[in-house]
C-alpha positions as CSV (number, residue, x, y, z in Angstrom):
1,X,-16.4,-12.2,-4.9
2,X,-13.5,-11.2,-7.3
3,X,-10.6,-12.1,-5.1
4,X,-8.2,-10.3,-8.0
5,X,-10.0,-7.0,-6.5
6,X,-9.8,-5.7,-3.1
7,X,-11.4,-2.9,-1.5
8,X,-9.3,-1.2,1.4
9,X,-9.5,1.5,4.1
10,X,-7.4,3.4,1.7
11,X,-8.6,2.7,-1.5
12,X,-8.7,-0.8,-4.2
13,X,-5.9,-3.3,-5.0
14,X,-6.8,-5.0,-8.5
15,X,-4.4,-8.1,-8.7
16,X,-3.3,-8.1,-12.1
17,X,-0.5,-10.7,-12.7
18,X,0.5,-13.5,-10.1
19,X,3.4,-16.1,-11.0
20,X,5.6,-18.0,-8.3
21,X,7.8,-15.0,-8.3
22,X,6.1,-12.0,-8.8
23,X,2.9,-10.2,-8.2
24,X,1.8,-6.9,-10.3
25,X,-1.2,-4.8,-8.6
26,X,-2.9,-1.7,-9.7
27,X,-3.4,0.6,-6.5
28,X,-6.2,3.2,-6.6
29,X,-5.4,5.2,-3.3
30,X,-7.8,8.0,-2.4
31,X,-6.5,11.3,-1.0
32,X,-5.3,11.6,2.6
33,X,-5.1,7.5,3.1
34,X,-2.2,5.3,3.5
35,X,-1.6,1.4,3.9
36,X,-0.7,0.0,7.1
37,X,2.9,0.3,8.4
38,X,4.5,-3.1,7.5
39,X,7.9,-4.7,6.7
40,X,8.5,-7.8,4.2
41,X,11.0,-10.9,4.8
42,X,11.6,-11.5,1.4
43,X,9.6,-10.0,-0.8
44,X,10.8,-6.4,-2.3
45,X,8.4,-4.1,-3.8
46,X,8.6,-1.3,-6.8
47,X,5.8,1.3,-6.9
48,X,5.6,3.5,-9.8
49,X,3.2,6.4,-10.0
50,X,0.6,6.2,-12.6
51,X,-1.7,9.4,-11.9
52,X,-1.3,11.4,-9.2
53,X,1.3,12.5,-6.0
54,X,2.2,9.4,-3.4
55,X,4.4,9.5,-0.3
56,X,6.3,7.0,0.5
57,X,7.1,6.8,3.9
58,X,10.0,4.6,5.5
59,X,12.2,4.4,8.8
60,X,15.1,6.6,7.0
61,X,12.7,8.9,5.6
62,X,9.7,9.9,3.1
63,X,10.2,10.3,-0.5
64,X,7.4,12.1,-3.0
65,X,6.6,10.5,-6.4
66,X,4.5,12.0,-8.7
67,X,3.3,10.4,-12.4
68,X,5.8,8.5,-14.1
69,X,8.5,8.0,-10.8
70,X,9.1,4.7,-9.2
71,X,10.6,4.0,-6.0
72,X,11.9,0.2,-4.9
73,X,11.8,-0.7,-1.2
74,X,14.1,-4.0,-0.2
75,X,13.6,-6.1,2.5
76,X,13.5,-5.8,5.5
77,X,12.8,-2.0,5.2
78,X,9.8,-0.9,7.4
79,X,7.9,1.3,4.8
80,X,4.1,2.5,4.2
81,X,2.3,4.8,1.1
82,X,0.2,7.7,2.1
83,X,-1.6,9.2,-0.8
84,X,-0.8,12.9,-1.0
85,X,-3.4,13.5,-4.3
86,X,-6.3,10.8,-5.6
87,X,-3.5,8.1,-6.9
88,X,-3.0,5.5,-9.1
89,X,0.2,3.3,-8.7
90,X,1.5,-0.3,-9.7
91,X,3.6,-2.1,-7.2
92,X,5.5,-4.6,-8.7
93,X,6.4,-7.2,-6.1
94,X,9.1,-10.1,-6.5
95,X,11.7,-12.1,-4.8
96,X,15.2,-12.8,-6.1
97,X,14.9,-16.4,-4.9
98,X,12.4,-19.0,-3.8
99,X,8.8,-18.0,-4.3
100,X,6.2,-15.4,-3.2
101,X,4.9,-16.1,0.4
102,X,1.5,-14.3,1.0
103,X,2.0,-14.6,4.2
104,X,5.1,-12.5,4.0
105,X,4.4,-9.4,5.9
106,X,4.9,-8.0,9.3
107,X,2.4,-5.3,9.5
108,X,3.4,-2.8,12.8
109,X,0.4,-0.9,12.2
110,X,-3.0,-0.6,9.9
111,X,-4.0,1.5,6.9
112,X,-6.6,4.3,7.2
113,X,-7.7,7.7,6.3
114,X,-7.0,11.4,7.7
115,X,-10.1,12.5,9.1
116,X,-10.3,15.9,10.6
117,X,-6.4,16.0,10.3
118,X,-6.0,13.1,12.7
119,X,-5.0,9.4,11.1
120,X,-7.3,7.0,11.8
121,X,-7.5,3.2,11.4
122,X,-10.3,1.5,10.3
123,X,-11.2,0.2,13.8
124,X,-10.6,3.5,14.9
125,X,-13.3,4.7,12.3
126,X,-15.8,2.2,13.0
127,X,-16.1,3.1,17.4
128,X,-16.4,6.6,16.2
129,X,-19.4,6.2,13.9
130,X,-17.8,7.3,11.3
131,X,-17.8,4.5,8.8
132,X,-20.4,1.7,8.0
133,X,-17.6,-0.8,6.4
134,X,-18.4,-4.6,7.1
């Protein structure tokens, strides 16, 4: 297993640098899905839009961001990404001091997929039949 690439509910997270301070990923999000609802300690993140049209959502609003537009998200801001078009995004992740803690996330809800204009959770997907994911 390739543990620089993850597959998700929502799409694939391909790890592409990783220092004591920062982390850059390249998000492929598929249409209709989003990332679970989460909130970060320390560690603030950057997404900039590569291809497509992303939402991102956060407890003082949502913000749209097509190709070429970034938006930063501090800490300890509850936020989430919801693909509005087949995406493709970096997220730039650092911390002004101290080092990155993969452990440091508070997630207040999972990632899923629209299906049959209702958001569904993985778990949520797997009861219903509706996805053969192990």
């Amino acid at each position: 297993m390739d543990v620089n690439n993850r597959f998700k509910i929502w799409g694939q997270r391909r790890r592409i640098l990783l220092t004591p301070t920062s982390e850059i990923d390249l998000l492929t999000v598929n249409k209709n899905c989003f990332c679970s609802k989460h909130s970060h300690a320390k560690k603030i993140n950057k997404f900039v839009v590569v291809k497509g049209k992303v939402r991102i959502e956060s407890e003082y609003g949502s913000v749209i961001l097509r190709a070429g537009e970034s938006f930063e998200v501090r800490p300890p801001l509850i936020h989430r990404f919801f693909a509005v078009e087949d995406s493709v995004m970096v997220e730039l992740a650092y911390v002004e001091k101290g080092k990155i803690d993969p452990n440091d996330i508070n997630r207040l809800s999972q990632g899923g997929r629209i299906v049959k204009g209702k958001e569904m959770t993985l778990v949520e997907m797997r009861k219903k039949g509706l996805l053969d994911l192990k």
